[in-house]
C-alpha positions as CSV (number, residue, x, y, z in Angstrom):
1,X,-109.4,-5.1,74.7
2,X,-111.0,-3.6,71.6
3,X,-114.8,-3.9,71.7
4,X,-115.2,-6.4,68.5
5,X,-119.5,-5.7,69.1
6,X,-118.5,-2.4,67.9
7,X,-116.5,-3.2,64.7
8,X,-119.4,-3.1,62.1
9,X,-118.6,-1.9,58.4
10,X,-118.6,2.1,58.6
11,X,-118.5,4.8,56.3
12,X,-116.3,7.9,57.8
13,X,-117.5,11.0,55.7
14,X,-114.6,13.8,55.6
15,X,-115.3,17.2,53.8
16,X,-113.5,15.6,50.9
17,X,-114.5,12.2,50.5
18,X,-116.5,9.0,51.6
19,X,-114.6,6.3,52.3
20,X,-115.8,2.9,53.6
21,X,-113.5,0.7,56.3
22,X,-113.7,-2.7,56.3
23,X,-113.3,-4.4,60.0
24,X,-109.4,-5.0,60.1
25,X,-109.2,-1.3,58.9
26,X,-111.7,-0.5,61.5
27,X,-109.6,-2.3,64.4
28,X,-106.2,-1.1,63.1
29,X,-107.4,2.2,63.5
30,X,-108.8,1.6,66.7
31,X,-105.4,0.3,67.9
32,X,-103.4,3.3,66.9
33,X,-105.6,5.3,68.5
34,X,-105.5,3.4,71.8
35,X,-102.2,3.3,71.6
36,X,-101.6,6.6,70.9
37,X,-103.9,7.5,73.7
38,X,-101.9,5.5,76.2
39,X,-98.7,6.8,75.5
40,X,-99.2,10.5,73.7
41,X,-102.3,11.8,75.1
42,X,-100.7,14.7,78.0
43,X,-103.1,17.7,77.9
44,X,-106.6,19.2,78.2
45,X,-108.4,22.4,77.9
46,X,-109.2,24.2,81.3
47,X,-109.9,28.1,82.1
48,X,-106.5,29.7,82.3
49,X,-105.6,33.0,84.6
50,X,-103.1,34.0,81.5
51,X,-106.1,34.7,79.3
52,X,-109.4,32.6,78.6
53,X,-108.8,29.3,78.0
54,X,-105.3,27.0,77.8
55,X,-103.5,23.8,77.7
56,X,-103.0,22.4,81.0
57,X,-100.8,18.9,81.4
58,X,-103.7,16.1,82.5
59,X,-100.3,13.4,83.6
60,X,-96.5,14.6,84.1
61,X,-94.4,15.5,80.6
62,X,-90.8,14.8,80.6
63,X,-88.6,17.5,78.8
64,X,-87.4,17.4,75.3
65,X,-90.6,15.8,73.9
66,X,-93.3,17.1,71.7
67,X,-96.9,16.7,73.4
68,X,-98.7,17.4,70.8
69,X,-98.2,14.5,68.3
70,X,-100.3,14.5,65.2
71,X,-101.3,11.5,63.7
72,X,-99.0,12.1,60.5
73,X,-101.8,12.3,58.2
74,X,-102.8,16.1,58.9
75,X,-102.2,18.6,56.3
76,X,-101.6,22.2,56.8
77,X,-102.9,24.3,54.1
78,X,-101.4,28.3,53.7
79,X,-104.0,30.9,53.1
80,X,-103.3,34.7,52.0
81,X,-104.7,37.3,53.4
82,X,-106.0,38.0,49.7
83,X,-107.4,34.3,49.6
84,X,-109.8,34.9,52.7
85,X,-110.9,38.7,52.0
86,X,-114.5,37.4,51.2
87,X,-114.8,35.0,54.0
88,X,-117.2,36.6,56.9
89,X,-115.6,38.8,58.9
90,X,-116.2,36.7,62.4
91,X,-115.1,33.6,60.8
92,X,-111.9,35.7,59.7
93,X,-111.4,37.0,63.1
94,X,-111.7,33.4,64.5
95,X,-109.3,32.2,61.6
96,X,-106.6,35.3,62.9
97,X,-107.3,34.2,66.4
98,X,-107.0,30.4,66.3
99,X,-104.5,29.6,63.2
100,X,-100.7,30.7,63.3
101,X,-99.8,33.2,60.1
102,X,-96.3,32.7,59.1
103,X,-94.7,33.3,55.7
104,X,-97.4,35.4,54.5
105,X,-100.1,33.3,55.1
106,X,-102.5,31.4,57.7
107,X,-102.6,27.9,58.3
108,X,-105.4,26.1,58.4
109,X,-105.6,22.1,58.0
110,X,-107.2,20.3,55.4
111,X,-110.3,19.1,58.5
112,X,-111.8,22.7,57.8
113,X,-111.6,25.3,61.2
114,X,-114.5,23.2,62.5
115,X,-112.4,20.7,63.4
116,X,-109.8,22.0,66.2
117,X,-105.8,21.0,67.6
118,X,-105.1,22.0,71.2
119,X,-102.1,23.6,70.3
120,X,-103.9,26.5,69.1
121,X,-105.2,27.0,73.0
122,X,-101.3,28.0,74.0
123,X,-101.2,31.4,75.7
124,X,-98.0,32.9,75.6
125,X,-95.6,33.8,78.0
126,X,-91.9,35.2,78.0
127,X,-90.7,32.7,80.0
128,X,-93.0,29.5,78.3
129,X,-92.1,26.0,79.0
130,X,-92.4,24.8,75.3
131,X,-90.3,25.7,73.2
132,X,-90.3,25.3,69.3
133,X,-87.6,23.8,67.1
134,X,-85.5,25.3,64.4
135,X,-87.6,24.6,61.8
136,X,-90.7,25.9,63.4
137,X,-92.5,22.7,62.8
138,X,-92.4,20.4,66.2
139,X,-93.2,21.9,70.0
140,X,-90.8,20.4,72.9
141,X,-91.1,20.6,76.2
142,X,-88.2,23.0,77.9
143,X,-88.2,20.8,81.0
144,X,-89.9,18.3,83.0
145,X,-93.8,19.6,84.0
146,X,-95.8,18.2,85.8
147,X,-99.6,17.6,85.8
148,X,-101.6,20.6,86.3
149,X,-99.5,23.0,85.1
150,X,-100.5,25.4,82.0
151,X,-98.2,24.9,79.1
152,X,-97.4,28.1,77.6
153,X,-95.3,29.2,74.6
154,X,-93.3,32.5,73.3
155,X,-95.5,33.7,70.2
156,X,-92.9,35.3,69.1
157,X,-90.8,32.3,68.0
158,X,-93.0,31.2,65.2
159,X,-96.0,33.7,64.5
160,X,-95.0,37.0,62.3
161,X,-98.3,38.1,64.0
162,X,-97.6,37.6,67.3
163,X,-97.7,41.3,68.7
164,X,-101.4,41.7,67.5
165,X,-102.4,38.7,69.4
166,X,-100.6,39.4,72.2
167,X,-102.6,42.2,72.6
168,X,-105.6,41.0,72.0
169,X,-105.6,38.3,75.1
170,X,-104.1,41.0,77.2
């Protein structure tokens, strides 16, 4: 049961804009992201023996789904190289790090890098147990894994700079 003590007016503040909720908006939300939490929520962050940190299952994931469902309201926003030549240089090398760079430019959503998606914590692996589909866009599970294993995915399927960050966690 949703916590009605807590459903006050509120003003969520985005980089972008200030938007106030009313209570039904408030609780709708709320309900979507308990139920989303309930039935989509598979994997946390833990130290990985592949290379620093990765995505470990927190509950079994059956096979031929994508663990990693975004609420449909994330945008992806491409980036030259050119574009982010005057951004600091640690902030670029988290940017090349962190953010997959595919058709000639990086990837970074609309939330600003301060704001993070898991899936960017996948270490590869030749033999992963993700997969992506043909269009790049959605991550599926290979096979049935169960909790406590480290999800893992080939680089090489969807990032033209794969071989530097290989390299780089090796």
């Amino acid at each position: 049961m949703i916590d009605k003590i807590m459903i006050k007016r509120h003003i969520v503040i985005s980089p972008f804009e200030e938007v106030e909720l009313n209570k039904k908006q408030i609780l709708d939300q709320k309900k979507q992201l308990l139920r989303q939490m309930r039935k989509h929520v598979y994997c946390g962050l833990m130290p990985s023996k592949i290379s620093g940190v990765g995505v470990f299952t927190i509950r079994d994931i059956p096979a031929g789904i994508d663990p990693f469902q975004e609420p449909e309201d994330i945008k992806w926003i491409p980036f030259s190289k050119k574009e982010l030549t005057k951004i600091h240089p640690n902030v670029l090398q988290m940017i090349r790090e962190l953010y997959v760079f595919s058709d000639g430019a990086y990837w970074i959503p609309v939330q600003c890098i301060q704001t993070f998606c898991i899936v960017q914590f996948l270490n590869h692996s030749k033999n992963p147990n993700l997969t992506i589909d043909k269009d790049g866009e959605i991550i599926v599970t290979k096979r049935k894994i169960k909790e406590g294993e480290e999800l893992t995915v080939n680089y090489r399927s969807y990032d033209d700079e794969a071989e530097e960050k290989i390299k780089q966690k090796n």
